[in-house]
Each structure stands twice: as structure tokens, then as C-alpha cells.
N, CA and C atoms as a LAMMPS dump frame, in Angstrom:
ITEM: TIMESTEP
0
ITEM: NUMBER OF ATOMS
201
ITEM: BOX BOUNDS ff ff ff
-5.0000000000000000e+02 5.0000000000000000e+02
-5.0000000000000000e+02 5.0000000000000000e+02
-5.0000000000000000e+02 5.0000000000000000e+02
ITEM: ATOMS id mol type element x y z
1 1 1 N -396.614 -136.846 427.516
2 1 2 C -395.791 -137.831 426.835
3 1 3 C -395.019 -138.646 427.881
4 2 1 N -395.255 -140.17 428.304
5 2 2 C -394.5 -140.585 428.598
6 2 3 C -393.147 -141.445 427.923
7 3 1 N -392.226 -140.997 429.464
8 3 2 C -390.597 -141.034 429.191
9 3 3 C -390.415 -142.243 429.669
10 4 1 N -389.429 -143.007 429.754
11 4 2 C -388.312 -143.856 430.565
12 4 3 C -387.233 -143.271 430.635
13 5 1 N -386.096 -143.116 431.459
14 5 2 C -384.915 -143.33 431.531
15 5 3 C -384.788 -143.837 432.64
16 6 1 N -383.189 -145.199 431.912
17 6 2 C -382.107 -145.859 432.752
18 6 3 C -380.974 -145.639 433.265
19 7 1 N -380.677 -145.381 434.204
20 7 2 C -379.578 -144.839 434.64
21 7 3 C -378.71 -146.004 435.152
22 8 1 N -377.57 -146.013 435.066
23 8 2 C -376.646 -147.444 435.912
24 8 3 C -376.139 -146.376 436.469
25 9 1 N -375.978 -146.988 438.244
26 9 2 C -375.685 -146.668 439.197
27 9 3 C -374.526 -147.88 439.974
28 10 1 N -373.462 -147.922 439.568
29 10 2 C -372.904 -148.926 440.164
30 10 3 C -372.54 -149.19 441.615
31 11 1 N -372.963 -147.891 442.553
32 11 2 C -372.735 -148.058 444.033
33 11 3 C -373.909 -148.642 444.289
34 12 1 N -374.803 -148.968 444.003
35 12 2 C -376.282 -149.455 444.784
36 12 3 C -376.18 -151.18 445.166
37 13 1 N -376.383 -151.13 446.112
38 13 2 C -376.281 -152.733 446.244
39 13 3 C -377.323 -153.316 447.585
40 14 1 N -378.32 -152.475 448.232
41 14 2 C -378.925 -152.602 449.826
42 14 3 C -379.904 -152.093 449.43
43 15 1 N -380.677 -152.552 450.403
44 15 2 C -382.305 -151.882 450.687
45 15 3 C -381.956 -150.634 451.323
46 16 1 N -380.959 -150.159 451.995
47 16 2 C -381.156 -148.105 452.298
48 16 3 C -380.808 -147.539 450.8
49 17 1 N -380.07 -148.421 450.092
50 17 2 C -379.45 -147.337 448.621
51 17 3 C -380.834 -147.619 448.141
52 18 1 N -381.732 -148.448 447.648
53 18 2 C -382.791 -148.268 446.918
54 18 3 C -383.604 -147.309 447.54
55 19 1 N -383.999 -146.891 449.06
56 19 2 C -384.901 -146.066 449.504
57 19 3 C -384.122 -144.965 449.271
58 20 1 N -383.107 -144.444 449.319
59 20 2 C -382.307 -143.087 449.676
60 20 3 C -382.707 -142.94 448.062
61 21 1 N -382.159 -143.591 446.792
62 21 2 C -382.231 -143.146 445.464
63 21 3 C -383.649 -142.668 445.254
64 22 1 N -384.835 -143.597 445.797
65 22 2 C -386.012 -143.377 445.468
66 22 3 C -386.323 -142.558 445.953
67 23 1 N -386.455 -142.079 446.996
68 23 2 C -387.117 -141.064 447.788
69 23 3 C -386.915 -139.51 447.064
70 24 1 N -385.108 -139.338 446.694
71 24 2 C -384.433 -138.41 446.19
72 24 3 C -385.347 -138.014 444.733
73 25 1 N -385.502 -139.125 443.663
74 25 2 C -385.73 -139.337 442.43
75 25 3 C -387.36 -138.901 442.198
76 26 1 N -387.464 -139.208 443.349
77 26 2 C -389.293 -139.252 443.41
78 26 3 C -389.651 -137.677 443.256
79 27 1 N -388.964 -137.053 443.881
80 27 2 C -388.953 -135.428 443.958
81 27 3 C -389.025 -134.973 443.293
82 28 1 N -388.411 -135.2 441.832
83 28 2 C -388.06 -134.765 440.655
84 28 3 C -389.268 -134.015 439.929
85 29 1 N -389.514 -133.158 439.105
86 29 2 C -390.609 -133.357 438.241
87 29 3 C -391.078 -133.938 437.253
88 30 1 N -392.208 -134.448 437.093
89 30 2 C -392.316 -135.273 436.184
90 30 3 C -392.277 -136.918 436.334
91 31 1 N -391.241 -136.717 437.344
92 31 2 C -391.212 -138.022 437.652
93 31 3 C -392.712 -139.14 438.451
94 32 1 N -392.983 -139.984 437.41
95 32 2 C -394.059 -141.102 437.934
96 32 3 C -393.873 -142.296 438.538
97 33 1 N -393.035 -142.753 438.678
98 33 2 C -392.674 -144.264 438.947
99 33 3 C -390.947 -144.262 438.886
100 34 1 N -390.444 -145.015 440.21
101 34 2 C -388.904 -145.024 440.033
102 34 3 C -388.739 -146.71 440.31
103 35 1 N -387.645 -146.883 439.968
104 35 2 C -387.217 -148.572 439.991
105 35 3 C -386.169 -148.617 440.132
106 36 1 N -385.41 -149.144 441.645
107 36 2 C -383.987 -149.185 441.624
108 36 3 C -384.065 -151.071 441.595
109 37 1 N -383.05 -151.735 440.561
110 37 2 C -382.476 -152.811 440.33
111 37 3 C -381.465 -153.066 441.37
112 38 1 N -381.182 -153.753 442.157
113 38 2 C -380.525 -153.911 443.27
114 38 3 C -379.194 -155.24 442.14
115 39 1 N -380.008 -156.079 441.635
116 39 2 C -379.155 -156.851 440.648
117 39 3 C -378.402 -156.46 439.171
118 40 1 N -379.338 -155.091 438.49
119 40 2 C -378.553 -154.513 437.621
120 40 3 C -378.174 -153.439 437.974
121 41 1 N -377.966 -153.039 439.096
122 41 2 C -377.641 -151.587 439.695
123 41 3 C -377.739 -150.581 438.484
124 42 1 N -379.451 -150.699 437.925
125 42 2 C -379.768 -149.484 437.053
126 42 3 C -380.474 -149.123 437.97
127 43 1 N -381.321 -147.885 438.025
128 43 2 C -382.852 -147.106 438.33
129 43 3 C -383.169 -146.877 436.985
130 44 1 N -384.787 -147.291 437.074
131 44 2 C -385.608 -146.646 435.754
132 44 3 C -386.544 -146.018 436.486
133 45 1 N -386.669 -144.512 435.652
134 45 2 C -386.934 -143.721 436.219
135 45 3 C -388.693 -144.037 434.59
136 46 1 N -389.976 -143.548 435.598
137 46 2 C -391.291 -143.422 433.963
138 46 3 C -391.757 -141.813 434.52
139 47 1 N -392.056 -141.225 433.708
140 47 2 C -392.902 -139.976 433.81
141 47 3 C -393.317 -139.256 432.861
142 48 1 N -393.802 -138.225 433.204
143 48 2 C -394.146 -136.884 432.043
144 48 3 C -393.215 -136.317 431.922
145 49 1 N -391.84 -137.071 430.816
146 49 2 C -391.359 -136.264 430.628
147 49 3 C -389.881 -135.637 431.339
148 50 1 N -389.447 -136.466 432.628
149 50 2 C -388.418 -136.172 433.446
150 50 3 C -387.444 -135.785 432.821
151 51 1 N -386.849 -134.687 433.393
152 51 2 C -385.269 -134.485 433.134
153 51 3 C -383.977 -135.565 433.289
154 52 1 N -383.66 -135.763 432.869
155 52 2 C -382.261 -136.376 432.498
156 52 3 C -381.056 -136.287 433.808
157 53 1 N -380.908 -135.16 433.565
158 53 2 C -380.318 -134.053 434.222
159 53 3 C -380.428 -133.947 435.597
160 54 1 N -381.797 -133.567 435.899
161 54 2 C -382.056 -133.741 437.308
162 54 3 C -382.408 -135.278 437.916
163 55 1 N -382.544 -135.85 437.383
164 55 2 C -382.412 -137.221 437.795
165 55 3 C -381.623 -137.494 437.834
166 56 1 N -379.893 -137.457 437.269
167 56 2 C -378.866 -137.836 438.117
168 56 3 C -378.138 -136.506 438.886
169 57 1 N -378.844 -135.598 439.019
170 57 2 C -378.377 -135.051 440.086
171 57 3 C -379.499 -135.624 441.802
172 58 1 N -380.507 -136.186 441.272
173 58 2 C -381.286 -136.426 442.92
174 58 3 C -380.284 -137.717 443.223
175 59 1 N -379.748 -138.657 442.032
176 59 2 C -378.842 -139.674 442.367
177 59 3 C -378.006 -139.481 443.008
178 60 1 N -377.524 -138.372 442.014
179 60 2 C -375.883 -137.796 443.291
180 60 3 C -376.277 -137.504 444.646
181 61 1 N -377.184 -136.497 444.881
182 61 2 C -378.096 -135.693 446.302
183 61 3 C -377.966 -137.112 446.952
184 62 1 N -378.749 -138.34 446.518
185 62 2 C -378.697 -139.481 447.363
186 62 3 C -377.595 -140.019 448.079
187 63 1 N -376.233 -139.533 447.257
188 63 2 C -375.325 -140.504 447.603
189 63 3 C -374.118 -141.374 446.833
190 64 1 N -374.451 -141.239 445.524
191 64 2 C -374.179 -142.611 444.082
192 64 3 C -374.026 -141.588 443.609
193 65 1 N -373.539 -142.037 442.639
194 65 2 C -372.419 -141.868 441.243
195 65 3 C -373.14 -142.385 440.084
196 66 1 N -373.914 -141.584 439.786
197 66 2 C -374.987 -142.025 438.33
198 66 3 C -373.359 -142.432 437.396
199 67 1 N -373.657 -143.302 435.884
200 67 2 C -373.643 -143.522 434.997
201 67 3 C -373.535 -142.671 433.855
């Protein structure tokens, strides 16, 4: 079953915060595809299914202050 979730991240604003979030997010399980918005400082996270949960904790691990 694929998921989406959006997370707003209001510290993101650079090309290292989009690699540091992604890299972190990518780890996750489940996780298929990540998207950090540099202009809506969301990440959308697509997969089988990802946790919620652990996706804003790889946010935090990164650095940011999930939403």
C-alpha cells in the first residue's frame, strides 16, 4: 500500500538541510522516495507504508524540528 506523508520542517532552508534530511529519511523503512521543499520547508516522504513516527525522528537525527 502506498503512503505519503508531509511533514513541515521550518528549519530547512539550503542544499546541506535537504541532503542531511534525505539521506536520514531514506533509511527509514518503507520509505520510497523523499522530497525536501526548500520553498515550503515541507519533506514528502512516498512508500510502503512508512512510519510517521520514525520519519520525524530521522528529521530530528538530521538536525530540524519536524512539525
Amino acid at each position: 500500500m502506498s503512503t505519503t506523508i508531509n511533514v513541515r520542517v521550518p528549519g530547512v532552508s539550503c542544499e546541506h538541510c535537504r541532503t542531511a534530511i534525505h539521506e536520514e529519511v531514506s533509511r527509514v523503512p518503507g520509505v520510497e522516495d523523499v522530497e525536501v521543499d526548500l520553498v515550503t520547508r515541507t519533506v514528502v516522504v512516498r512508500g510502503d507504508s512508512p512510519d510517521g513516527g520514525a520519519v520525524r525522528a530521522a528529521i530530528a537525527l538530521a538536525g530540524y524540528d519536524p512539525e
